[in-house]
C-alpha positions as CSV (number, residue, x, y, z in Angstrom):
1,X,109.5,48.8,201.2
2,X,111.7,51.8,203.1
3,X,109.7,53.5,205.9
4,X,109.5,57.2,205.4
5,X,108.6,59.7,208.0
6,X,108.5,63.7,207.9
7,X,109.4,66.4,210.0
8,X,107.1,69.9,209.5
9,X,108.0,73.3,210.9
10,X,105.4,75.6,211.6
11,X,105.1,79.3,212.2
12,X,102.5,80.3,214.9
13,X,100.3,83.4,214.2
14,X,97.4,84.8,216.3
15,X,93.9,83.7,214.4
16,X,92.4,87.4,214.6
17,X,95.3,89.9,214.0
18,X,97.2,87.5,211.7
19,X,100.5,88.9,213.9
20,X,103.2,85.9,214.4
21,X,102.8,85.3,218.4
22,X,106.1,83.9,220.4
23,X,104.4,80.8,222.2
24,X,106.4,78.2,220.7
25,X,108.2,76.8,224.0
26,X,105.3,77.1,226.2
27,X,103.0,75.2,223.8
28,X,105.2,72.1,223.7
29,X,106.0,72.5,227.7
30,X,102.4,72.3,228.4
31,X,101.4,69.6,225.8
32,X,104.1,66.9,227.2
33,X,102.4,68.0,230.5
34,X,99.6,66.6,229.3
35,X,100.6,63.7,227.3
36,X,98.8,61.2,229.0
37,X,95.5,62.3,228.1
38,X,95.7,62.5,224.5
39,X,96.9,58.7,223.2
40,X,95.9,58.7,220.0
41,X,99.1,61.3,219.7
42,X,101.9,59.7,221.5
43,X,103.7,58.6,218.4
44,X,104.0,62.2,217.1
45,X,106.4,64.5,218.6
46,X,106.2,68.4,219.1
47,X,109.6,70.2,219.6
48,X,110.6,73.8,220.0
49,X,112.5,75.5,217.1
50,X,115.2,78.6,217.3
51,X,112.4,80.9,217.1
52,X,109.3,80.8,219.9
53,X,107.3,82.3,216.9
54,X,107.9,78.2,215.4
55,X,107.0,74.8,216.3
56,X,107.9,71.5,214.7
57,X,106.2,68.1,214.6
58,X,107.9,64.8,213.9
59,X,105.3,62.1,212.2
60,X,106.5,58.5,213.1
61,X,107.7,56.7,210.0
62,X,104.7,55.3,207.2
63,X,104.9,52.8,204.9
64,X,102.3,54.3,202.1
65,X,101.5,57.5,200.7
66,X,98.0,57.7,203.0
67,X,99.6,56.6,205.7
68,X,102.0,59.6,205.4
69,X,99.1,61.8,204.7
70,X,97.1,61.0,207.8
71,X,100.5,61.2,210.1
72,X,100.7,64.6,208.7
73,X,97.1,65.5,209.5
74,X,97.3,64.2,212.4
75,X,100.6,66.3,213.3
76,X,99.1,69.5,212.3
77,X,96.2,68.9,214.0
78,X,98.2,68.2,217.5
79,X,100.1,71.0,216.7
80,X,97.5,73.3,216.1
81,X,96.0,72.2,219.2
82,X,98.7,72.8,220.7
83,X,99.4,76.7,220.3
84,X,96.0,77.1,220.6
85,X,96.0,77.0,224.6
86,X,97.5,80.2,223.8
87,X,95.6,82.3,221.5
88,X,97.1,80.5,218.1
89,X,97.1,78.8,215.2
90,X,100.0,76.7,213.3
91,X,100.5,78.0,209.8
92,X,102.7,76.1,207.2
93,X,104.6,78.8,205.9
94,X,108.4,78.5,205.2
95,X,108.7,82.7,205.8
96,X,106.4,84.8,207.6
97,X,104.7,87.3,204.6
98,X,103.9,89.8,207.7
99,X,106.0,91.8,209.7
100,X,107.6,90.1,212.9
101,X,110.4,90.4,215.6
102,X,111.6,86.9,216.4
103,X,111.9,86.0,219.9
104,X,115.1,83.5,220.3
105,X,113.9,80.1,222.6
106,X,115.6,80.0,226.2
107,X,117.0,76.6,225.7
108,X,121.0,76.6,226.7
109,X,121.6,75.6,222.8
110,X,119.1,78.2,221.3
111,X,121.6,81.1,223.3
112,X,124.5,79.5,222.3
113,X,123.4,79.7,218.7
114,X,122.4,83.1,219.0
115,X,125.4,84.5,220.6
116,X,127.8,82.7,218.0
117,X,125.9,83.9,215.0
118,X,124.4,87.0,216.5
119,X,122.2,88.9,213.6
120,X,122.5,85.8,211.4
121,X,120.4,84.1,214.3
122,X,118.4,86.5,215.7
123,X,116.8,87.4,211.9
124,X,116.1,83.5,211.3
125,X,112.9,82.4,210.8
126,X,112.4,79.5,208.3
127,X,110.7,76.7,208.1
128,X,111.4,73.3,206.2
129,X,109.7,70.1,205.3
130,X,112.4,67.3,206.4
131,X,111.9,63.7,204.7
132,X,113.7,60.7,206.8
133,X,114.1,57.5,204.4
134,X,115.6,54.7,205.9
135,X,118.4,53.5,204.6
136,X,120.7,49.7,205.5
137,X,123.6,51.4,206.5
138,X,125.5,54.5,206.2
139,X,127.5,53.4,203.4
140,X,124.4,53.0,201.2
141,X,123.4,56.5,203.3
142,X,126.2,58.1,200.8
143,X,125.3,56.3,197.9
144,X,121.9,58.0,198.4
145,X,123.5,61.6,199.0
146,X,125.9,61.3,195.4
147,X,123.1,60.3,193.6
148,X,120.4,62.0,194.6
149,X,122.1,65.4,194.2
150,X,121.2,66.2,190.9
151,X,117.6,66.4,191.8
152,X,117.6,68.1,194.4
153,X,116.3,71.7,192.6
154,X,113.2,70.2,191.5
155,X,112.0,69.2,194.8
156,X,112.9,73.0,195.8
157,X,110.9,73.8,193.0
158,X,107.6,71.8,193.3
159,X,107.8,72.6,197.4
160,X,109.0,76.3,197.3
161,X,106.2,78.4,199.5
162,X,107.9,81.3,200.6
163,X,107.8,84.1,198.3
164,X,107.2,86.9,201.2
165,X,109.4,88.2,203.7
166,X,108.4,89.9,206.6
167,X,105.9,92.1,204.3
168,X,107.8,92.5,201.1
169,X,107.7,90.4,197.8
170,X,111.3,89.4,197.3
171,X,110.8,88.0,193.9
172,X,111.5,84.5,194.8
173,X,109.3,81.5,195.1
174,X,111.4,80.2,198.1
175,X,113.1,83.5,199.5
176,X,113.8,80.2,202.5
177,X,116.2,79.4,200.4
178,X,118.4,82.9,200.2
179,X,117.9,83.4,204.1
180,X,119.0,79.7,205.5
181,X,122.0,79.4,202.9
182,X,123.3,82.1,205.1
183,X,124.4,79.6,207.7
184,X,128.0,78.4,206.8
185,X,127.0,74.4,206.6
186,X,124.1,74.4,204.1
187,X,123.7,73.6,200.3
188,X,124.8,70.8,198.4
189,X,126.9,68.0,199.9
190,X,130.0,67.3,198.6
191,X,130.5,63.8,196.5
192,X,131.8,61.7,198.9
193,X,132.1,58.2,197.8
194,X,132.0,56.0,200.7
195,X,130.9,56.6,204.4
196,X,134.6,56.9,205.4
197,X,134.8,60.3,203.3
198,X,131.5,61.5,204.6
199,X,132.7,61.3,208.1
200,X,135.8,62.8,207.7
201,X,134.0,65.6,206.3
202,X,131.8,65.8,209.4
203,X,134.6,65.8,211.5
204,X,136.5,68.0,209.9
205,X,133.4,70.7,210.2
206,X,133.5,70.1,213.4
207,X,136.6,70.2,214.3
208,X,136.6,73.8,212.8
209,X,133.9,75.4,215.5
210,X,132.4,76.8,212.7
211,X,129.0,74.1,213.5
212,X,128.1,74.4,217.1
213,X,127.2,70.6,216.9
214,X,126.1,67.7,214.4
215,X,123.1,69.2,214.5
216,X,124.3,72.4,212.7
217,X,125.1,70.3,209.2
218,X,122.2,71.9,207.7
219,X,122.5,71.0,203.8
220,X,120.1,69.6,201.3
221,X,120.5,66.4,202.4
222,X,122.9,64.5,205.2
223,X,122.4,61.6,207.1
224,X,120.6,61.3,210.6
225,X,123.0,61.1,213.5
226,X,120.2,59.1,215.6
227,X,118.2,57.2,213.0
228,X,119.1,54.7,210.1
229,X,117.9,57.5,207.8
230,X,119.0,59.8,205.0
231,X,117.4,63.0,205.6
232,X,116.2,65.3,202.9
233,X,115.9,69.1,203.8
234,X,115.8,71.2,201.0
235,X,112.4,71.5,200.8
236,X,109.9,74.5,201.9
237,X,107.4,73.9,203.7
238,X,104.1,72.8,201.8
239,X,100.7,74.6,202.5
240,X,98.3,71.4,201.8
241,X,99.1,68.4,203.5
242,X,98.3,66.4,200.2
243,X,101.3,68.3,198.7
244,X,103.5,67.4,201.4
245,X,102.8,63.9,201.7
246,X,103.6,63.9,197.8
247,X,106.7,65.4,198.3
248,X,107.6,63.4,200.5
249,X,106.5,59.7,199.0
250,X,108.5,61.5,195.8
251,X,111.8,61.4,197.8
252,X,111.3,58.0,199.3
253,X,111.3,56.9,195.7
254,X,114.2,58.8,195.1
255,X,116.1,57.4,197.8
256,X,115.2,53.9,195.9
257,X,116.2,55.0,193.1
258,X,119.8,56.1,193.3
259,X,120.5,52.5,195.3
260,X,118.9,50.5,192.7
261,X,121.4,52.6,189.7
262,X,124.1,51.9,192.3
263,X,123.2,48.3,192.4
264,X,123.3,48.1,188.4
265,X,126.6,49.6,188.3
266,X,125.5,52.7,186.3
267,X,128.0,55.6,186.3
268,X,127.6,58.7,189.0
269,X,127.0,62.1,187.7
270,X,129.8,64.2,188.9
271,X,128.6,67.5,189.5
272,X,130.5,70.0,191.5
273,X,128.5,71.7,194.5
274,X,129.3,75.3,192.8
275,X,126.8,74.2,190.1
276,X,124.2,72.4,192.1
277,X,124.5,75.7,194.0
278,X,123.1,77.7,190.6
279,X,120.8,74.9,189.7
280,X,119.3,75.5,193.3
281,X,119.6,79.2,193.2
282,X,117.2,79.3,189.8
283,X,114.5,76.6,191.4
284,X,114.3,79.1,194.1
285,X,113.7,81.5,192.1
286,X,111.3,80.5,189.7
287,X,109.7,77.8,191.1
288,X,107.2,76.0,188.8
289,X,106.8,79.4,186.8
290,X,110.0,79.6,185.0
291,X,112.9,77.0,183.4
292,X,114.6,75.1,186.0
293,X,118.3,73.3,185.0
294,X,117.7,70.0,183.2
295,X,119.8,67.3,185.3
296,X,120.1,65.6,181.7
297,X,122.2,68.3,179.9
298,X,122.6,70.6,182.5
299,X,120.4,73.8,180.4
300,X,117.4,75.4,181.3
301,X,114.1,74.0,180.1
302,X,110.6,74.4,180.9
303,X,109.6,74.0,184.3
304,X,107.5,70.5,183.4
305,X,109.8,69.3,181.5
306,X,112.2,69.1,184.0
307,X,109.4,67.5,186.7
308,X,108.6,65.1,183.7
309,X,112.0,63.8,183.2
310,X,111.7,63.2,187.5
311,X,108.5,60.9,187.2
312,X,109.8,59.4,184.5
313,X,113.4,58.9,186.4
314,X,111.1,57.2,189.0
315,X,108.7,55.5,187.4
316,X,109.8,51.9,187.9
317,X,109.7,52.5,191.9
318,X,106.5,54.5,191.5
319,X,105.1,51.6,190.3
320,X,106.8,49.0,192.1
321,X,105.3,50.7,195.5
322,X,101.9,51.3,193.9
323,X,102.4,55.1,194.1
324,X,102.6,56.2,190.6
325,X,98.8,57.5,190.3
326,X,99.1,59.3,193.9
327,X,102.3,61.2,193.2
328,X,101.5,61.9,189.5
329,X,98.3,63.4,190.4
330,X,99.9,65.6,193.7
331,X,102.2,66.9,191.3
332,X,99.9,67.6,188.6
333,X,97.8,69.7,190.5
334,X,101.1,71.6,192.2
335,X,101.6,72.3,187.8
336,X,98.2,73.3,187.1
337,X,97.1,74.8,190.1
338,X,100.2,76.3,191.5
339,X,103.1,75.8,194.3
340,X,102.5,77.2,197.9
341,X,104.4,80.3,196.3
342,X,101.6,80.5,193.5
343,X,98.9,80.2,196.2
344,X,100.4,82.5,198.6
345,X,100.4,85.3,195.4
346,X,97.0,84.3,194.4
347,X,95.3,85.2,198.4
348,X,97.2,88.7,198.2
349,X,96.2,89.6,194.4
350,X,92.8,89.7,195.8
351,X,92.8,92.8,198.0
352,X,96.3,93.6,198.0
353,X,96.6,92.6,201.9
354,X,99.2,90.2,204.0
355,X,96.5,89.3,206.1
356,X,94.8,87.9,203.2
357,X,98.0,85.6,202.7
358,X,98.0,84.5,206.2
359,X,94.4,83.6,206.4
360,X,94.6,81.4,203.4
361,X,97.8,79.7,204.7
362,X,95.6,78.8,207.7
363,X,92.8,77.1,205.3
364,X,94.9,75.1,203.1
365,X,97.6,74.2,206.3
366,X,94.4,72.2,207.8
367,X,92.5,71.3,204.7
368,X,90.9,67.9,204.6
């Protein structure tokens, strides 16, 4: 069974105004300060993003969908404590639905970023769930990337949570998704073929000083330059940590998936990036509420639909790894019950208030 871990990026907001509070970099300085003391949490780790109004956890790889669940619990919870040394809470939200003036981090890299990509960097705030599946090698790594491509969208879809922006509705269930495409290496991958291509591809990126680093290949999926991984980053943060654990224990099965139809020799869909690109475009914008692009025939059809023909697509692994009921039901309830998007929309209808929005994030972010 492939290990599976997650990486979560937080905003941090102050409990009582619901403002987004820049305390990002000393929240992680002073919790490795005091490492020792808290044991129970040495296998997760709390990192600084571009933004000090941002944190991110890394949960140590799982085996099972609880196991994922608790790692993610436990993440938030570290997190949370974290921040709250200095006045705040960590909110899983992939935009921030009030108003805010990002402060950029101090590391050397963080300036380097921000003097490159000036406005581009100093307006970006976004935060991600990333999904790590381990993988043999990096050859099957891009067997994984050309085959997994197609459903890429959906997991946009049942994830997208960020339909605010800095106090406006933009229309969008992931508005994440129009803000971070505006870096020049996001998106679709390219179909590669073997691991020779796919490094040539890096390289050539590279090469071109238009990516500060490795670190810069920011699209849908690539794979990790320090684990045996494939890492999947097109999805928005989720609100409840059930969802997220879904999400992620739905990519892991995925990831088995596309080597398994390798295995059995059965032909690649060849889709160009340009189209992914659309496909992605309309699971932003509709989320679960609208017609997404069936992978099948390449038209629009009902939101469920689409997420059927993905259970169904996965279904023999689902089984095989005794998640089937767990996944089925997480993504049932994102269908009836709504997206973060959905929910987000839900806590402002109420009084008409951004505050409102935040508060609830805050709820479902730690619910139990």
């Amino acid at each position: 069974m492939r290990t599976f871990g997650v990486e979560e990026e937080f905003l941090i907001v102050d409990p009582v105004t619901r403002q987004l509070i820049p305390v990002g970099r000393a929240a992680v300085e002073e919790r490795n300060r005091t490492l020792t003391h808290a044991p129970t949490l040495v296998d997760h780790q709390l990192t600084v993003e571009l933004q000090q109004e941002q944190i991110e956890t890394i949960c140590p790889p799982q085996e099972t969908f609880e196991g994922q669940l608790r790692a993610i619990r436990l993440g938030r919870r570290m997190a949370d404590e974290a921040v709250s040394r200095f006045g705040g809470r960590v909110v899983a939200l992939s935009t921030s639905p009030v108003p805010a003036t990002p402060h950029p981090d101090t590391a050397a890299r963080s300036e380097e970023i921000v003097r490159s990509f000036q406005l581009l960097a100093r307006e970006q705030m976004t935060c991600g769930l990333h999904t790590h599946v381990r993988i043999e090698d990096r050859d099957e790594g891009v067997v994984v990337l050309d085959r997994i491509r197609r459903w890429l969208p959906v997991i946009l879809a049942l994830s997208a949570n960020s339909p605010y922006w800095l106090g406006q509705d933009t229309g969008f269930s992931s508005y994440r998704r129009q803000v971070f495409g505006r870096w020049p290496t996001t998106g679709p991958t390219e179909l590669y073929g073997s691991a020779d291509a796919y490094a040539a591809h890096r390289q050539s990126l590279l090469d071109s000083g238009v990516a500060l680093d490795p670190g810069m290949l920011y699209f849908d999926a690539r794979l990790s330059e320090n684990h045996p991984t494939v890492e999947i980053r097109i999805a928005d943060m989720c609100l409840q940590p059930e969802h997220a654990a879904g999400i992620a224990t739905t990519i892991r099965a995925l990831v088995e998936t596309a080597v398994r139809e390798h295995q059995r020799g059965e032909p690649l869909m060849g889709l160009g990036t340009t189209l992914l690109q659309a496909w992605s475009w309309q699971a932003a914008r509709v989320g679960i509420r609208g017609p997404l692009i069936d992978p099948a025939s390449g038209r629009p059809r009902p939101a469920a639909e689409v997420v059927d023909r993905l259970l169904v697509h996965l279904r023999p692994v689902l089984d095989e790894t005794g998640d089937r009921a767990v996944v089925e039901a997480v993504v049932a309830d994102i269908l009836r019950s709504g997206n973060g998007a959905a929910r987000q929309r839900g806590a402002y209808a109420v009084r008409g208030e951004m505050a409102d929005v935040v508060e609830s994030a805050i709820a479902l972010t730690h619910s139990d």
